[in-house]
Structure formats: structure tokens, C-alpha cells
SESE-609225 format. One record per residue (C-alpha): x, y, z. Coordinates in steps of 0.2 Angstrom, whole numbers, always signed. Example, Ala and Ser with C-alpha at 12.3 -4.5 7.8 and 13.67 -1.06 7.14 Angstrom:
2
+-------+-------+-------+
|     X |     Y |     Z |
+-------+-------+-------+
|   +62 |   -22 |   +39 |
|   +68 |    -5 |   +36 |
+-------+-------+-------+
***
This chain:
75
+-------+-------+-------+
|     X |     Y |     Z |
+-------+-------+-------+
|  -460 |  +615 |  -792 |
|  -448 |  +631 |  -793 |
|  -460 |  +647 |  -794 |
|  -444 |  +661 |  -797 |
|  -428 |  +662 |  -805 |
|  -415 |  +657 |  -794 |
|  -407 |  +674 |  -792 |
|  -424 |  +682 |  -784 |
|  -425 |  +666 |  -773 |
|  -408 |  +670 |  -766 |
|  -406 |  +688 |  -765 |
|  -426 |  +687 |  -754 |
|  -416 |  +674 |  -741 |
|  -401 |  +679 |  -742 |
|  -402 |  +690 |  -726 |
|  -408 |  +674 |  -717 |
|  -397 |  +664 |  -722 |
|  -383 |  +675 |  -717 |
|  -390 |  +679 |  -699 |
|  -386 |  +657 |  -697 |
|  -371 |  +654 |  -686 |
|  -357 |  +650 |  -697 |
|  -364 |  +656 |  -714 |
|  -350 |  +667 |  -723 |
|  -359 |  +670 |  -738 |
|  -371 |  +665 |  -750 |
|  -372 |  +665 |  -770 |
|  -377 |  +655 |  -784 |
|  -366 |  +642 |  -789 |
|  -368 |  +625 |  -796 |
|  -372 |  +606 |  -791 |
|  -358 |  +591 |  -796 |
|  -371 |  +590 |  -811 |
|  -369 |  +608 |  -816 |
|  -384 |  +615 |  -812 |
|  -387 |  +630 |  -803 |
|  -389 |  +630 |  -783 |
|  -390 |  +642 |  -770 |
|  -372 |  +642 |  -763 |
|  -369 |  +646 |  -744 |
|  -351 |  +649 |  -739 |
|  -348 |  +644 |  -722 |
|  -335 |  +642 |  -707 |
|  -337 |  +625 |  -702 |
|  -338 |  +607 |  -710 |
|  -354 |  +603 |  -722 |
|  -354 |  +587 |  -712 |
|  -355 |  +596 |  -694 |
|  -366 |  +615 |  -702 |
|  -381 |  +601 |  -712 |
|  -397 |  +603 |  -703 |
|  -394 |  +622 |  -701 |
|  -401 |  +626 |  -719 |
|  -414 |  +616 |  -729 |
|  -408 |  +608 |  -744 |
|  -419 |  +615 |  -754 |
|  -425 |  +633 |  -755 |
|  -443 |  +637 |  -767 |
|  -436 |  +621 |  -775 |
|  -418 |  +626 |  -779 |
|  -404 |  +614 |  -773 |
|  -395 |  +623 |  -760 |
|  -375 |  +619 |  -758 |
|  -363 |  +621 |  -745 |
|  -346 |  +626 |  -743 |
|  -332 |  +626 |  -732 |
|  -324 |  +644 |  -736 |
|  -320 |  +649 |  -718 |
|  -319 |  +667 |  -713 |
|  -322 |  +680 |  -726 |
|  -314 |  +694 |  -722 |
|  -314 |  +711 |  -733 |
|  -297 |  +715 |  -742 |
|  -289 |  +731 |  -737 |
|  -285 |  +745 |  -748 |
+-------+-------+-------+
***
């Protein structure tokens, strides 16, 4: 059962979730179906970074994806 709105769950784990190896980013985003999930951006395959993050965070869906390296823009 989700106890708080999915911006407060991410913004409270976000600073975990971005100390993970290979974590780029994290935001909300949406599942296949459209709803909203906890997005984490990351460096490596889904395939090879699952088991890194739970799949579920205060029972929001969490998503990954592969964005690699984030890098701010200059100027």
C-alpha cells in the first residue's frame, strides 16, 4: 500500500539511490502502462544493474534506464 505521493518518496531516496554504482539520475517517469514510477537513469544495462535497486520503493514501481553518463552542458 503506497503511504506518500510519489514525488516525496523519491526526492527522500534519492540520495541513496544515486550513491548505487552506476545510478546517473533518478526522476519520476512512467511504466509501459503509463503510470508513474520512480525512474533511475543508469550507466549499464537493466539486464546486468537488476538487483542493485528494489523494484519497488513504499510501493511505487521503480524503472530503469540505460542513459549512460550524464554529464552537465557547458555554458
Amino acid at each position: 500500500m503506497m503511504q506518500h505521493d510519489i514525488k516525496t518518496v523519491m526526492e527522500a531516496h534519492a540520495g541513496v539511490l544515486m550513491a548505487v554504482r552506476g545510478v546517473t539520475g533518478v526522476a519520476i517517469g512512467e511504466t509501459e502502462d503509463g503510470a508513474p514510477c520512480i525512474l533511475i537513469l543508469i550507466t549499464v544495462s537493466a539486464e546486468e544493474f537488476r538487483g542493485r535497486v528494489p523494484e519497488t520503493i513504499e510501493g511505487h514501481p521503480v524503472r530503469l534506464l540505460e542513459s549512460g553518463e550524464i554529464r552537465p552542458m557547458r555554458g
